[in-house]
N, C-alpha and C positions, 0 to 999 in steps of 0.2 A: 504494500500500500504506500504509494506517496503520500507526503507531508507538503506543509507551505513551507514557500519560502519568505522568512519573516525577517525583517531589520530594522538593526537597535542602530540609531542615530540621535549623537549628544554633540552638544557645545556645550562651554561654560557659563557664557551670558548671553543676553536677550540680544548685544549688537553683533553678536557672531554670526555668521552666515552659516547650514549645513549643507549651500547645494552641490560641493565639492566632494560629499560623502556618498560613496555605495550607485556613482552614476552608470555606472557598466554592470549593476546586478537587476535583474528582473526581479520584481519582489511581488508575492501577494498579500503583504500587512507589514504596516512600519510602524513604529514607534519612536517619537522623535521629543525629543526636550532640550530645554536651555537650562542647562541645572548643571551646577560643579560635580565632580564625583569625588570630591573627598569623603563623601560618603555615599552609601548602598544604596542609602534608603531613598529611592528616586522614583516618584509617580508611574511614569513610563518605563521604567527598567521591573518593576515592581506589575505591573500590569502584562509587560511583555515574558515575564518569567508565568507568571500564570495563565496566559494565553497557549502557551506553546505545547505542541499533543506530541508523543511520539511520532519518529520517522519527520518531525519537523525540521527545517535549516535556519541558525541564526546567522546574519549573517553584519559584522561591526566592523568599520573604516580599517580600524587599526585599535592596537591596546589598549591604549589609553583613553578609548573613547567607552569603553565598557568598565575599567577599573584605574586606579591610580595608587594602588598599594599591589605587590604581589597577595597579600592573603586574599584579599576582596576578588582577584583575579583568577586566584586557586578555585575559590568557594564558588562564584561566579561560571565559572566554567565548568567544575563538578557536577553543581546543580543543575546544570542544562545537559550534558550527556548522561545523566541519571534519571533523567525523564526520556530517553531513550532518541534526545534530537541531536542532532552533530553543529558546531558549530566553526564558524570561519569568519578568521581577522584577514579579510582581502588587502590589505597595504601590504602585511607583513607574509605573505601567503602561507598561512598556518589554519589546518583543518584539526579537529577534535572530534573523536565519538567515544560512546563507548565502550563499542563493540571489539575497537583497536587501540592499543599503544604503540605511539609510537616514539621512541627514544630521545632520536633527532629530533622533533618537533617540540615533544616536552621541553628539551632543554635548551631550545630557542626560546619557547613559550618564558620560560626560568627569567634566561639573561636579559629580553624585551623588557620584561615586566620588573625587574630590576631595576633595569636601565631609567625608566619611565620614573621606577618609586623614587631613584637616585635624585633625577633631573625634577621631579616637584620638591624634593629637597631642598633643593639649591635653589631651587627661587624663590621659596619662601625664607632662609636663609638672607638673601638678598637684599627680599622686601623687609624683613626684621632693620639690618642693615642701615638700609636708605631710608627708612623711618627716626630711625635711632638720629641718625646725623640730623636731618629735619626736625625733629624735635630739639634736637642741641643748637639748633641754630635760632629755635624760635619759632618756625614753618611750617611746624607742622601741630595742626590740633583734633586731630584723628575725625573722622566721619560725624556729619551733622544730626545730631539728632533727629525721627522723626517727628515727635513730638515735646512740644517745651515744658520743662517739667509745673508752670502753673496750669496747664491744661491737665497732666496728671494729677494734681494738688486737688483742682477740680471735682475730680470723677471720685478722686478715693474721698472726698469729702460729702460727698452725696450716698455714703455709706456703703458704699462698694468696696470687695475685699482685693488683697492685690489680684491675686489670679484673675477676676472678675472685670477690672480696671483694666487688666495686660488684654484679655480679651475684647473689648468694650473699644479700648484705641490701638488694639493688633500693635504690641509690640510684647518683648517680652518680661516675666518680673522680676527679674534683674534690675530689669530698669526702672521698672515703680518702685522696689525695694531703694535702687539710690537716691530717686525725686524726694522717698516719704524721708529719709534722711537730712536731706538737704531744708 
């Protein structure tokens, strides 16, 4: 029995473009998001894992577009040829099932995904960095609040608890916990 051919396509942010992704595969269902993958837990990567039946094909840019840690990469990839569908990083020409191992590929699969953990490393590394300096110089005063904390002052005053308050003005209570501080 054939399966679909299904693909996960991500960027990091909303100004990214993904029309450079996956243009030479015929697909029958995509799943596409503008979401960081420092973490897993991603709408459409989350919907796209549940979607997918045996004998189905995923099919992602390249590594880093599916994971940005090797474990997330590991796990990621288990759990789709464990549902009995094979998957393929078409950049890096690397297939997965898991009906087969294969050696070579795994320990491409390894050094990629290394590589990739390595390289978000270093630029975050960086951005510490060139923050650190901007701030020494005065320049820098980190990301603007969404909302001012008398607006928070506001809402938690109308007897709203924080949790209720973070929800009410969609941030989170972290940040009502430092307004009610202040």
């Amino acid at each position: 029995m054939n399966g679909q051919k299904i693909g996960y396509i991500r960027v990091s942010s909303a100004e990214q473009n993904t029309d450079r992704q996956l243009v030479d595969v015929k697909l029958d269902k995509v799943f596409e998001e503008k979401v960081s993958a420092k973490t897993a837990n991603r709408p459409q990567l989350i919907q796209m894992l549940g979607h997918i039946r045996e004998n189905d094909e995923v099919f992602v840019h390249d590594i880093s577009r599916l994971a940005r840690n090797i474990e997330d990469l590991h796990r990621l990839v288990r759990e789709i040829t464990d549902k009995g569908c094979s998957i393929h990083f078409v950049k890096e020409n690397l297939h997965f099932s898991g009906d087969k191992a294969d050696p070579t590929q795994e320990l491409l699969m390894n050094m990629l995904g290394a590589v990739y953990t390595f390289e978000r490393q270093i630029l975050k590394c960086r951005q510490a960095e060139g923050i650190a300096v901007a701030k020494s110089a005065g320049k820098y005063k980190g990301r603007p609040p969404k909302i001012d904390n008398a607006e928070i002052k506001r809402v938690l005053g109308e007897g709203n608890s924080i949790s209720k308050t973070a929800k009410i003005l969609d941030i989170s209570m972290s940040s009502v916990q430092r307004a009610k501080r202040l």
